[in-house]
N, C-alpha and C positions, 0 to 999 in steps of 0.2 A: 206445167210440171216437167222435170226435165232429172230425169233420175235414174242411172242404172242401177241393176244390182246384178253380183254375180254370186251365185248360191254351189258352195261347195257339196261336192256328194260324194263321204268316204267309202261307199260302194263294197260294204260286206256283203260278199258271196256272192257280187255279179246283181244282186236284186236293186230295187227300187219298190220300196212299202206303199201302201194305197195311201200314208200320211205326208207323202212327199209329193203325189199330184193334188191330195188337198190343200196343201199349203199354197201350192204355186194357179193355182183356180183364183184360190182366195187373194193372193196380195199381186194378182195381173192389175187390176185395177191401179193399184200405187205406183208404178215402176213403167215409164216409157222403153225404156230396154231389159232385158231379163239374158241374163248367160248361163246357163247351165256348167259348171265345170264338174266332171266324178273322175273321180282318182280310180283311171282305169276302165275296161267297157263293160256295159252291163249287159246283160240279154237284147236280142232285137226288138221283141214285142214292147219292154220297157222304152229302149232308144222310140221308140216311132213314135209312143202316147207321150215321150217329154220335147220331143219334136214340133209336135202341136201345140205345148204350151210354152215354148220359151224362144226368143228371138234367136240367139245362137247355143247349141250344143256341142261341147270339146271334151274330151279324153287325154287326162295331166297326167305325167309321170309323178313318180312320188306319194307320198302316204299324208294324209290329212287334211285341212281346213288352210292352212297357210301357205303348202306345198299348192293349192289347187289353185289359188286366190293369186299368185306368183307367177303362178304360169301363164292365169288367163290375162297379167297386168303387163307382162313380158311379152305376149301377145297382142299388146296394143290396146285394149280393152280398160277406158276410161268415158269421160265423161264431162268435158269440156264446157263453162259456162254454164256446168251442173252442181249435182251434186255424186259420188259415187256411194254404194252399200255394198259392205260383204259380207255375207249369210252364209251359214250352215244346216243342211237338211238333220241335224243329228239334234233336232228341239221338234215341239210340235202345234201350231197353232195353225195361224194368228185365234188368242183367245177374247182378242177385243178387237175393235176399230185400229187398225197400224197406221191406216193414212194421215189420224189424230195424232197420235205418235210422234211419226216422221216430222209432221211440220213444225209439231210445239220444238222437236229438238235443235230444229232447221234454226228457228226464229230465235232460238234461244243467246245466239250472241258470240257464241262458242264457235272454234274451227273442226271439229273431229268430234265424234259421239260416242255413246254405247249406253245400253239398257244400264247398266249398274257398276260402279267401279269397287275395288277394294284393295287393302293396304296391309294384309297379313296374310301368309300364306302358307298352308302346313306341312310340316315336315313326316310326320311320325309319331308316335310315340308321344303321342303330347306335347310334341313339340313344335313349335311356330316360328314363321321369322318375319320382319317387317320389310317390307317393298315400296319399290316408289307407285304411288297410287296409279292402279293401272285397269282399264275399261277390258270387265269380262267380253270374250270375243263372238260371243253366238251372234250379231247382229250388231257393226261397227260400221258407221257413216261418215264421210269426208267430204269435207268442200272443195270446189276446185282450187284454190291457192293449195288446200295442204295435199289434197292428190298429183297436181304438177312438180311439187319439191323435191329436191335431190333427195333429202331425209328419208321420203316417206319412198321415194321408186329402190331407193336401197336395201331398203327393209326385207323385200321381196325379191332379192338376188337369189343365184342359181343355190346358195350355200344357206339358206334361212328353210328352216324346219317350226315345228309346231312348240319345242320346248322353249319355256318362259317369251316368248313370243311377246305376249301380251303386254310382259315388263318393259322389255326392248324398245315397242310400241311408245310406248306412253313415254321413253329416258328420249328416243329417239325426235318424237314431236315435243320436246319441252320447248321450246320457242310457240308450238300454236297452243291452245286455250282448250281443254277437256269438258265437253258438257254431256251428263250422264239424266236419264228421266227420274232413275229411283236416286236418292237419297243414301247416304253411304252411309253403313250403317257402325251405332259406338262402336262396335268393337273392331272392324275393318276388315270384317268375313266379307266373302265371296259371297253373298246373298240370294243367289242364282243357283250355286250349290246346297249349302249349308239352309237357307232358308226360303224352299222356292213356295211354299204355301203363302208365304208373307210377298211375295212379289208378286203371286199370280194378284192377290186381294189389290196391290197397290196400282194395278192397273200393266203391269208388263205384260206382254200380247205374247207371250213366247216361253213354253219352260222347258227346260233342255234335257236331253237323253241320261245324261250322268248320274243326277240325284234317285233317278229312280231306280239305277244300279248301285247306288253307295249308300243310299237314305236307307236307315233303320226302320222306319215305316212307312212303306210306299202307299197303301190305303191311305194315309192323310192329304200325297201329290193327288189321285186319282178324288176326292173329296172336293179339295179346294177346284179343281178345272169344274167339277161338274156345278160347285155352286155360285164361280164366278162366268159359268160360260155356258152355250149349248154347243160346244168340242165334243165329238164324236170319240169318248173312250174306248169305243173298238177299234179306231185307228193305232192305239198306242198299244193296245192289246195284239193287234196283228204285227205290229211293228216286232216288237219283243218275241213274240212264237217263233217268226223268218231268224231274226238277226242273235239273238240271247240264246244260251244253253237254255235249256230244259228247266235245269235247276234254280236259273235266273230267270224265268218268265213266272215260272211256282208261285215266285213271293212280287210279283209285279202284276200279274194279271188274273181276272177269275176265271179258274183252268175249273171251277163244277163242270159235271155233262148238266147240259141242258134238255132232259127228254125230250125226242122229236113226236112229232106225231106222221104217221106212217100214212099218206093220201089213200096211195095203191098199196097195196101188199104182195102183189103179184111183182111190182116191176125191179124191184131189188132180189137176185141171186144170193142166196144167205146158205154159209153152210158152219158145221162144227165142226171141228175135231176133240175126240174124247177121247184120253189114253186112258184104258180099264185095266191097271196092275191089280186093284183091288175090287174085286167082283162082289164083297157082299154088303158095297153101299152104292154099284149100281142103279138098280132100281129107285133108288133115293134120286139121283140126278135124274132119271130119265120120267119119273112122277112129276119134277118140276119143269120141265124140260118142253111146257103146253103154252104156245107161244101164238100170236094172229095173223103170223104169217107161213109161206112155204119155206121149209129149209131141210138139206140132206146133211147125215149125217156120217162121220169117216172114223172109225173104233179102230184102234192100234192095241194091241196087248202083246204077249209075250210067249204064247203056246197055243199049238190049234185046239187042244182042249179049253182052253178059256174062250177062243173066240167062236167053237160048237155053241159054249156058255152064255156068251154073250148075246148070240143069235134068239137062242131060247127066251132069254130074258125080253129080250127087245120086240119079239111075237105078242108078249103079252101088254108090254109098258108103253113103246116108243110111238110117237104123235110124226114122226120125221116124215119126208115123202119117201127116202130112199134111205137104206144103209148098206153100208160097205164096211169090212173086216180087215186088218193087214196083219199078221203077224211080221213083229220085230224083235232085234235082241232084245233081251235083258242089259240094255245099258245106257246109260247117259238118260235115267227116268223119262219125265216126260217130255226133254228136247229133243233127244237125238229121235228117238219116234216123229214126232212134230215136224221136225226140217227134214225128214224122210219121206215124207206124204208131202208134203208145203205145194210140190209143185202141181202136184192133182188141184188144189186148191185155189188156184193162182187165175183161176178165170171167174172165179165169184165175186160180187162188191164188197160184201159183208161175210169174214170167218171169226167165227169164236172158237177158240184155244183153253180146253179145259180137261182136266185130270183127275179120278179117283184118289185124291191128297188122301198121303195113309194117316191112319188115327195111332195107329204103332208109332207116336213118336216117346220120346223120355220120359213126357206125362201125357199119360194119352186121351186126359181132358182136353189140353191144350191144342192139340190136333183136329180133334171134335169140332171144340169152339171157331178157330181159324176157317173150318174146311166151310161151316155153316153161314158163316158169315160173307166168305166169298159168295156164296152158292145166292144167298140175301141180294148180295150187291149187284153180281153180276148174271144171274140166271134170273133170279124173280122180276128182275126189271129191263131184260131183255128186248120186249119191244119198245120203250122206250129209247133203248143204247143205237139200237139199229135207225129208229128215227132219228136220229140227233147224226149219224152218219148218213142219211140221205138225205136231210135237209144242211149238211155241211161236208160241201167236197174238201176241202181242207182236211177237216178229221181225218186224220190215218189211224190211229190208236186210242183205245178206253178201256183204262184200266181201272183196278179198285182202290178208294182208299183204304189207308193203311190199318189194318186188324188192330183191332182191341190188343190184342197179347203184345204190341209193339210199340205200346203204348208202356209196357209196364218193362219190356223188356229189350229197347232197345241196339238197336246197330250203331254201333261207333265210329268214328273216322278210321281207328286204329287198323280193323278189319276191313273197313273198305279199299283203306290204301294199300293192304296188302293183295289185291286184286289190279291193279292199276296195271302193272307190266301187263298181264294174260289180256286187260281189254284194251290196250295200245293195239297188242300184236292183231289181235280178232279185229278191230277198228281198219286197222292196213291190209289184213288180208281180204279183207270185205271190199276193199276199193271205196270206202267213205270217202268225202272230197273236203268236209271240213277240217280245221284243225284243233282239235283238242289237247290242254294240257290235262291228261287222266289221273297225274300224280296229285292236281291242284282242288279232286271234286272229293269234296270233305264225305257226300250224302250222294244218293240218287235216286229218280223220280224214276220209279220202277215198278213194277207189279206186284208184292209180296204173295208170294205162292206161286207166281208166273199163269195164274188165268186173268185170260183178256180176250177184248173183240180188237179186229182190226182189220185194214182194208191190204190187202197183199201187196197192190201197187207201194204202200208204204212200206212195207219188210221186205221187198223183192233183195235185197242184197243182205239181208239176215239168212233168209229163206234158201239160200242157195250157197252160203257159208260152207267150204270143205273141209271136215272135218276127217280124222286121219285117225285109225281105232287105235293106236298107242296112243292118244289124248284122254282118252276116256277112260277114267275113273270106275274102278269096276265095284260092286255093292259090297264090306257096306260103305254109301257114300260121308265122308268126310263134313263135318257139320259146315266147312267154309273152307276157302280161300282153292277149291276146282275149278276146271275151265266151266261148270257146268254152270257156280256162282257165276261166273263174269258173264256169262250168254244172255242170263237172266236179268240183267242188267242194263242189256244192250237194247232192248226192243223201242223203248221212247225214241232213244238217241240217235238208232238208225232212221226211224221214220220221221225227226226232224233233220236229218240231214238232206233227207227223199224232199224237203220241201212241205213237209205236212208237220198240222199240230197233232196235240191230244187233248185228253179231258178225262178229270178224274171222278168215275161213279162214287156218290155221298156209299157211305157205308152209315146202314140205318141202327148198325150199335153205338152207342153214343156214351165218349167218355169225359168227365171232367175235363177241362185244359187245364185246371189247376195241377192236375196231376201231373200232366209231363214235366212241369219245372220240377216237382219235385223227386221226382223217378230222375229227372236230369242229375240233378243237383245232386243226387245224392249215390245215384253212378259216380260222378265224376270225384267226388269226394273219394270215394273206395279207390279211383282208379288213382287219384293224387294222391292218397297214403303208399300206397302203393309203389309207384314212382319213387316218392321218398323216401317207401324202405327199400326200394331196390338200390337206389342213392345210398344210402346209406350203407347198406350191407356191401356194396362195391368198394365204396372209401374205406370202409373195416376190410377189407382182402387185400386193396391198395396199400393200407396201411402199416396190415401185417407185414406184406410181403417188404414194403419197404426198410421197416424193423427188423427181417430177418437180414433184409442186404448191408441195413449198418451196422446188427452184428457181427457179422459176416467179413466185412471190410473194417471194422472195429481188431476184430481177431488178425486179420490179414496185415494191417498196419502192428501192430504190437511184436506179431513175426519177422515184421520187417527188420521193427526198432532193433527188437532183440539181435536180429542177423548184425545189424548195422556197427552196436555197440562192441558183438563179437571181434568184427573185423577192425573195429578202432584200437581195440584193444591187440588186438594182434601186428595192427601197425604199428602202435605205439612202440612195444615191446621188438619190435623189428628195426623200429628206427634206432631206440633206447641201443639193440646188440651192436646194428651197425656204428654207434657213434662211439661204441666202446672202442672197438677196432680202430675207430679212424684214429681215435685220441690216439691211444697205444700206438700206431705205428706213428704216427706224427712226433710222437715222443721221442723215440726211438731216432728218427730220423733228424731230430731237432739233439739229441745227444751226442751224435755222431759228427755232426756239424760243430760242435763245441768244440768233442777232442781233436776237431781238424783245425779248429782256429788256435787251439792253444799249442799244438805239436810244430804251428807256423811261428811263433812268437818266440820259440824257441831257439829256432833257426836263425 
């Protein structure tokens, strides 16, 4: 065997996923050289365990798969009397035997490979164009004639990027012979994108990152690996938490809490925080509140009389080992309270972040039902939430899912996007290192009510947010679009930025899903009449207004006309006086001229 391969690594955020040292474990065996190339360095800890598993490791300038593959080919990096492979860490397997693979493609007769080629390629909109049939790039092999040729070392000049790459590829090698393992399919889809269920089945060892951010159901990728493979789904689960938004992990990966079960109870530091605005459903929380392990508890309210109240209460109610009282303003509910104590907080494993939610809302059913269901989700199943954070360092954050009532009553893009500036600004002033576009997150993966457990280490840079009292919003608070909205927003996304997941506690009220499509569906209808009569009513103001300005200039021209014909007519009549005159003296002058000819002839 006599085979390199050099295995690109686009290197979001500096990491290296635990699915990128299984792959490179897995295919040491096929590969007499291994080169590592990541666009960019990644953490030390990472560089030293890819150290151990790859012949040489290099750091490419430039952004992607092709950029990296360039650089290391530019670097000397071939394979003589071989064959060459270049791979991308952005797929995940091998989900079968590759060294089967590799040889049937070898043998195959062909100069240059790829798992699958295709011959359309989309534009938009429904729209499609045809290409010269060209080998998708996750994993492309070359023999030594077509890796020594001018063609192929050109390809990879200082000026070659990752767009249509692939087409270039295949126009650029039309002199050598394309042999691909799958089978291209009638319609001359990308097969690897568009239909990666049907590739894992046909035996491709590899399925790539993208489908499962662009595929309309990713339960059916995560289905097919697990019934053509034993691929470790938590690899592409941890994958996606580090590298995807929040919002993009949701619908790729199963973000349930898994209740933990708690060995010790003693060895986890567990504490709360309770903002008590509303003291006479108290005792309600602190009745549930009888948990199997130690934990102190930290009450914020707003008047030393509530917190004398509280104290009284809590004599008779509280299970806690310790409690502590802080009075706070009256403002900013229960965050600004919250990020006020945070850092008293900040040396325990496990804090849960909970608030006397008022029932005083618009219907104060709804407030009821909301407040109880949280209390369901995330208090009654408390030592389970705390287990599932000590049997997973990763966890930073578990939240609830989302209430019945928001089910019936939706949040729309409309409102969230009008939030986007406020959490830019709060994202930058926090010193987050990732980059988000906030304008582009339709939804988000957030607390509804803002109670949660969570590990500080993950909010350390929420937690310490400065916040500046002309910000704040004084009561009564504004149903949306506060800096108080946006904060509340923020808690997943800080603590996947910190490097941690989360996980969403089941909420044991249980609604149809039939119903959200039609609670959807039929929001959206209201909001598209809507639209269309505001459309409408615009074009009727446009319309008018435009009919008042060509009467208007209707009128204005007819002024004109009228000026116009004045003044012709007075020329007329000016010209008509003058030419009386001329005649006349012409006459005159032409008479005088006569009696001067004939008074001559006389003579």
């Amino acid at each position: 065997m006599n085979r390199t391969l050099v295995l690109s690594h686009p290197n979001r955020y500096e990491l290296v996923t635990e699915h990128v040292y299984h792959l490179l474990e897995h295919v040491r065996q096929d590969f007499s050289r291994i080169v590592f190339a990541s666009c960019g360095p990644v953490v030390e800890a990472s560089r030293e365990r890819l150290e151990a598993l790859v012949d040489e490791y290099m750091e490419t300038p430039g952004e992607g798969d092709f950029a990296a593959w360039g650089a290391a080919i530019r670097a000397g990096v071939n394979c003589p009397g071989g064959t060459l492979w270049l791979a991308t860490t952005d797929m995940f397997g091998p989900l079968c035997d590759l060294g089967a693979v590799l040889d049937k493609l070898e043998g195959s007769g062909t100069d240059f490979w790829g798992l699958s080629a295709y011959t359309k390629r989309y534009l938009g909109n429904d729209e499609w164009e045809p290409v010269p049939r060209a080998p998708q790039h996750s994993l492309l092999g070359f023999s030594d004639a077509v890796a020594a040729s001018d063609a192929f070392q050109s390809l990879f000049d200082e000026s070659a990027g990752d767009d249509d790459l692939e087409v270039l590829l295949s126009q650029a090698l039309s002199d050598f012979k394309l042999g691909v393992f799958l089978e291209d399919s009638p319609e001359g889809l990308d097969q690897s994108l568009y239909e990666p269920g049907a590739t894992i089945a046909a035996g491709i060892p590899f399925v790539r990152r993208e489908p499962f951010l662009d595929n309309l159901y990713p339960p059916a990728i995560r289905a097919a690996i697990a019934a053509a493979s034993a691929y470790p789904l938590s690899l592409v689960d941890d994958h996606f938490s580090q590298t995807a938004l929040p919002t993009e992990s949701l619908a790729i990966s199963e973000k349930w809490l898994v209740p933990g079960q708690l060995e010790d109870p003693s060895r986890l530091r567990v504490a709360v925080h309770l903002h008590a605005f509303y003291l006479e459903i108290l005792e309600e929380y602190l009745e549930r509140m009888v948990w199997p392990f130690d934990w102190d508890l930290l009450v914020t309210t707003d008047s030393e009389d509530k917190a004398r109240r509280i104290e009284e209460i809590a004599a008779r109610r509280l299970r806690a080992r310790s409690l502590e009282t802080v009075v706070t303003e009256n403002r900013g509910r229960d965050i600004v309270p919250w990020l006020s104590v945070a850092e008293r907080l900040a040396d325990y494993d496990v804090v849960g972040h909970f608030h006397t939610k008022a029932r005083k809302t618009a219907v104060a059913e709804w407030g009821k039902r909301w407040q109880d269901e949280l209390l369901n989700t995330l208090v009654d199943t408390a030592a389970g939430i705390v287990g599932a954070f000590d049997g997973d360092e990763r966890l930073g954050i578990a939240i609830p899912d989302i209430p019945s009532l928001f089910h019936y009553q939706p949040i729309y893009y409309d409102n969230e996007q009008v939030l986007a500036p406020l959490i830019a600004e709060l994202w930058d002033r926090m010193g987050c290192r990732r980059t988000v576009n906030w304008q582009d997150q339709l939804s988000y993966v957030m607390a509804y009510g803002n109670m949660f457990w969570y590990r500080p280490a993950a909010l350390a840079r929420l937690a310490t947010l400065p916040l500046q009292p002309d910000e704040l919003p004084g009561e009564p608070l504004p149903q949306h679009g506060t800096i108080m909205h946006a904060i509340e927003r923020l808690p997943v996304y800080v603590a996947w930025d910190a490097g941690f997941d989360y996980a969403i506690a089941p909420n044991p009220t249980r609604v149809p899903a039939l119903l959200d499509n039609a609670i959807h569906n039929k929001a959206l209808s209201k909001k598209a009449f809507a639209v269309w009569r505001k459309g409408y009513d615009d074009l009727q103001i446009v319309s008018d207004d435009l009919g008042g300005q060509l009467a208007s200039t209707r009128e204005a021209l007819d002024a004109t006309r009228e000026a116009l014909d004045a003044t012709t007519a007075e020329l007329k009549a000016t010209w008509e006086s003058d030419a009386m005159r001329l005649g006349s003296g012409l006459l005159r002058r032409f008479g005088f001229l006569a009696k001067l000819l004939r008074n001559r002839r006389r003579v």
